[in-house]
N, C-alpha and C positions, 0 to 999 in steps of 0.2 A: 409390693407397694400397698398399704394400710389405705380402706378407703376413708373418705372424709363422709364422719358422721351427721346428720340428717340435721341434728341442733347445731350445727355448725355451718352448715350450708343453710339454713335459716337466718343467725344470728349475722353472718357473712352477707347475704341478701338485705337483712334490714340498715345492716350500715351502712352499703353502697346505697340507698333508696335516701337514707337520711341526709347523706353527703351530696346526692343530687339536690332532694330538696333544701338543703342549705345554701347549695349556689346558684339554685333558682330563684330563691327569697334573696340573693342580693344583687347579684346580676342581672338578671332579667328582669323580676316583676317589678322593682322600682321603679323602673324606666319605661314603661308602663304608660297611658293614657288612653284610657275610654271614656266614652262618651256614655251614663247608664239612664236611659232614658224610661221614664216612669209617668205613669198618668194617675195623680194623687185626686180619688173621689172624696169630696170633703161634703160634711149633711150641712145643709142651709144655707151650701153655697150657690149664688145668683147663676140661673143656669145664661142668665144675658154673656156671664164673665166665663162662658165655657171658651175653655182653649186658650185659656191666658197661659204663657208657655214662660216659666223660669231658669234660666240656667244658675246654679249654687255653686260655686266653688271656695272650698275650707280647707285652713290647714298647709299655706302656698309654702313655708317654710322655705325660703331661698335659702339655697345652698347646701339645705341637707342633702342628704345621700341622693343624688345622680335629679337635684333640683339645680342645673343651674342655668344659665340666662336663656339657654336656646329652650328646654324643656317651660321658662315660663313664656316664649314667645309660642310656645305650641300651643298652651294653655288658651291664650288668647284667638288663637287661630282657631280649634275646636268650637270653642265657646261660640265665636261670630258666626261658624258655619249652622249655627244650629237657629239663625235669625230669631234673636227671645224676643220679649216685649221685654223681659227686664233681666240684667246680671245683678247677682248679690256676693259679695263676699264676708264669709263669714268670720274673718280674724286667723291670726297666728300666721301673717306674713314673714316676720323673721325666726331664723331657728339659733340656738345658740351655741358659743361654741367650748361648751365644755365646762370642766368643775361644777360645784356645788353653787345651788340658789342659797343666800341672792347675790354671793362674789362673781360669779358668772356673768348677770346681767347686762353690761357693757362692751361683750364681748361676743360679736354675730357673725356668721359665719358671709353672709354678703350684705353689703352696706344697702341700707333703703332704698335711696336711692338709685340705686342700680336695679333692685326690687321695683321700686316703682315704675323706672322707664322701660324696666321690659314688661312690664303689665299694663303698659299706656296700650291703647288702640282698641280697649272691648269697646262693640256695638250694642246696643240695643235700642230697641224704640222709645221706651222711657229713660233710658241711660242705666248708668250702675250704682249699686249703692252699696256701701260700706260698713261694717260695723267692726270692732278691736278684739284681737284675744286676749291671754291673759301674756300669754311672751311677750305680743308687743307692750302692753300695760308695763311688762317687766323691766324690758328694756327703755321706751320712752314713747309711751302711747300718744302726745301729742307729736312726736315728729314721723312717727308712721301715717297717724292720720291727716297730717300735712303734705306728706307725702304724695298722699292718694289724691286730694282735691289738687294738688297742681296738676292730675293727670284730669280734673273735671269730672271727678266722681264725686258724690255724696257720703260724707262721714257722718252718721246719726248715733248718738250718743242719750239712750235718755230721753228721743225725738220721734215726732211722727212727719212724714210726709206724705203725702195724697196723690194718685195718679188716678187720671181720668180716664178712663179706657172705655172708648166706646160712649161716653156719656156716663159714664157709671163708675163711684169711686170706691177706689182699691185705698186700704190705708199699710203704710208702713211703718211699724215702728220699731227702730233699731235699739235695741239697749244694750248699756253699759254690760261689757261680762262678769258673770257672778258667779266667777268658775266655787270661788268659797264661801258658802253664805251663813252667815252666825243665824240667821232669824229672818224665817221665811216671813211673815205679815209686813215688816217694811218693804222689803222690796217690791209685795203682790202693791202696798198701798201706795208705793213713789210708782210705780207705772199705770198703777187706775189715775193720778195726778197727772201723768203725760196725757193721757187719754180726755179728762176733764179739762186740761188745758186748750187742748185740740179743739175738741167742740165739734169735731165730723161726724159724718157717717160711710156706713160702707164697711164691709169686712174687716179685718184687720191680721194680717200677717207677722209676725213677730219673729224678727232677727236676731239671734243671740250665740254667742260662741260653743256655748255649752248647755247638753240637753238635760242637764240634769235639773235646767228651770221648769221644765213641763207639769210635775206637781206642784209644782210651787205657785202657778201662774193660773192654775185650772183648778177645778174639783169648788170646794169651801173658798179657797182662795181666789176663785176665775176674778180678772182683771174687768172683762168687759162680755156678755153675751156677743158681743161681736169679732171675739175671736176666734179664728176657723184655721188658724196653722200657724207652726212654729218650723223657721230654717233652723238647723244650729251645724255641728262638725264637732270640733275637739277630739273627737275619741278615735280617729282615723281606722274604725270598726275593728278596732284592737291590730290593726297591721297585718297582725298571723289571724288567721281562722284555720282550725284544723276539723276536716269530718268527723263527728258524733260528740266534739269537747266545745267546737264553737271557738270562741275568742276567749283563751287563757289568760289575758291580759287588759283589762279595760279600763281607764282613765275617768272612772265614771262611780259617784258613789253607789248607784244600783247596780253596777256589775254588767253582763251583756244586756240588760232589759232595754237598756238607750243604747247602745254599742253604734245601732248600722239600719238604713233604711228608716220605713215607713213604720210608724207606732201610733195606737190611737187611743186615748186615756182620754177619761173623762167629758168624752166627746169631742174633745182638741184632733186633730193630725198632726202630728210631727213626721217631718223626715229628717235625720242625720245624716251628712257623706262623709264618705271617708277620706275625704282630703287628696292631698296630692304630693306633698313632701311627708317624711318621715320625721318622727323624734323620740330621741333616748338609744334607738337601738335604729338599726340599718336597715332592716327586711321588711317586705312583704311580702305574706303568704296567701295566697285566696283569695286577697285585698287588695287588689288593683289602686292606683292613683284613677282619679276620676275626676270628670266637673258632672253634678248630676243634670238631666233635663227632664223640668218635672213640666210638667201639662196637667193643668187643673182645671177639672171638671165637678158639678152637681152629685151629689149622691141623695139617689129616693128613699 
């Protein structure tokens, strides 16, 4: 008997190793929910607001791959257990189901509604608040967003809201997604106009689908000295992450630079999560579904 050569007993090993990780990226890690809890030091932030404690959740996509009603009712259960002061969600509650944008659009794999009532019940102490992604935009951004306030959430479009925490105000303001932007200087100047509008004080937090506003909102362009963090998601930190390539695949015109986590540019903080339903493709690899919980603190 001819033994089996050494590139072949190689070549043999890396394809059972591949074939595992491809039934672990659909089977398992989809199904998936952690809790990634992070303490975000932001400079200028009021150390009075230390310990203001956020949960983020991006990206709910009912129905996609191994999303369906019980996994958003765990969503919710996670989240409460983690007592925030405040839930935010960041957009792209429906996933779609199939063909090409934009014949597609009309077509979701679980109705809103069903979406909505299994996302009724988050806690928190200032409540939740809302902002759209571009799917739902796709599909019918006002009836997703209608959706949500029948559950007595907050949908902020373009808007600020004020939470008094402690005596001490926190501003939020959720904008419209600009997953495509022709021309960054309107949008920096229609949200210094939300901001002028407002007329507050107090930090300001900035809610958005997609992180690929961070330059846009900051640097030459900053909207407000009072902005000290950006939530966003969309890019579900590219799905797959593979040791020493990163995320092969990122929804994002910078590529991995916004992909996942904490980022800090032009003195802004941004964090990104990577969501918690899938879209385009089935798996996750290294990329757990998640709600993140940030806790923010002062930085000297």
């Amino acid at each position: 008997m001819s033994k089996v050569s050494l590139p072949l007993k190689i070549a043999s090993a890396l394809v059972i190793i591949g074939l595992l990780a491809l039934g672990y990226s659909y089977f398992i890690e989809p199904r998936r929910l952690v809790g990634n809890e992070q303490t975000i030091e932001i400079a200028g932030w009021d150390s009075a607001l230390d310990g203001f404690k956020i949960v983020a959740i991006g990206d709910i996509h009912g129905g996609s791959h191994a999303v369906d009603e019980e996994k958003l009712r765990e969503v919710v259960t996670l989240a409460n257990a983690q007592q925030p002061d405040l839930v935010v969600l960041l957009g792209d509650y429906v996933a779609h189901g199939g063909g090409s944008m934009p014949d597609n659009v009309r077509r979701i794999k679980m109705p809103v509604e069903t979406i909505a009532a299994n996302l009724a019940g988050l806690k928190a102490r200032y409540g939740v608040i809302a902002v759209m992604g571009n799917h739902d935009d796709w599909y019918d951004g006002d009836e997703v967003s209608n959706s949500l306030r029948n559950d007595s959430y907050t949908v902020l479009a373009d808007e600020i809201t004020t939470i008094d925490h402690n005596g001490k105000p926190i501003r939020i303001l959720g904008s419209k997604d600009q997953l495509h932007i022709e021309s960054w200087r309107p949008y920096s100047d229609r949200l210094k106009e939300v901001i002028a509008r407002d007329g507050g004080s107090g930090p300001i937090i900035v809610l958005e689908h997609s992180p690929d506003v961070l330059p846009i909102i900051t640097g030459d362009l900053l909207i407000s000295p009072d902005l000290k963090l950006i939530l966003a998601a969309h890019t579900h930190g590219g799905q797959v992450w593979l040791p020493l390539i990163g995320a092969p695949i990122v929804p994002s015109s910078y590529g991995q630079k916004y992909s996942y986590g904490h980022v800090q540019e032009n003195g802004v903080d941004m964090f990104v999560t990577s969501g918690v339903g899938t879209s385009i493709l089935p798996f996750r690899f290294m990329m757990p579904p998640e709600i993140a919980v940030l806790t923010l603190r002062s930085r000297n």
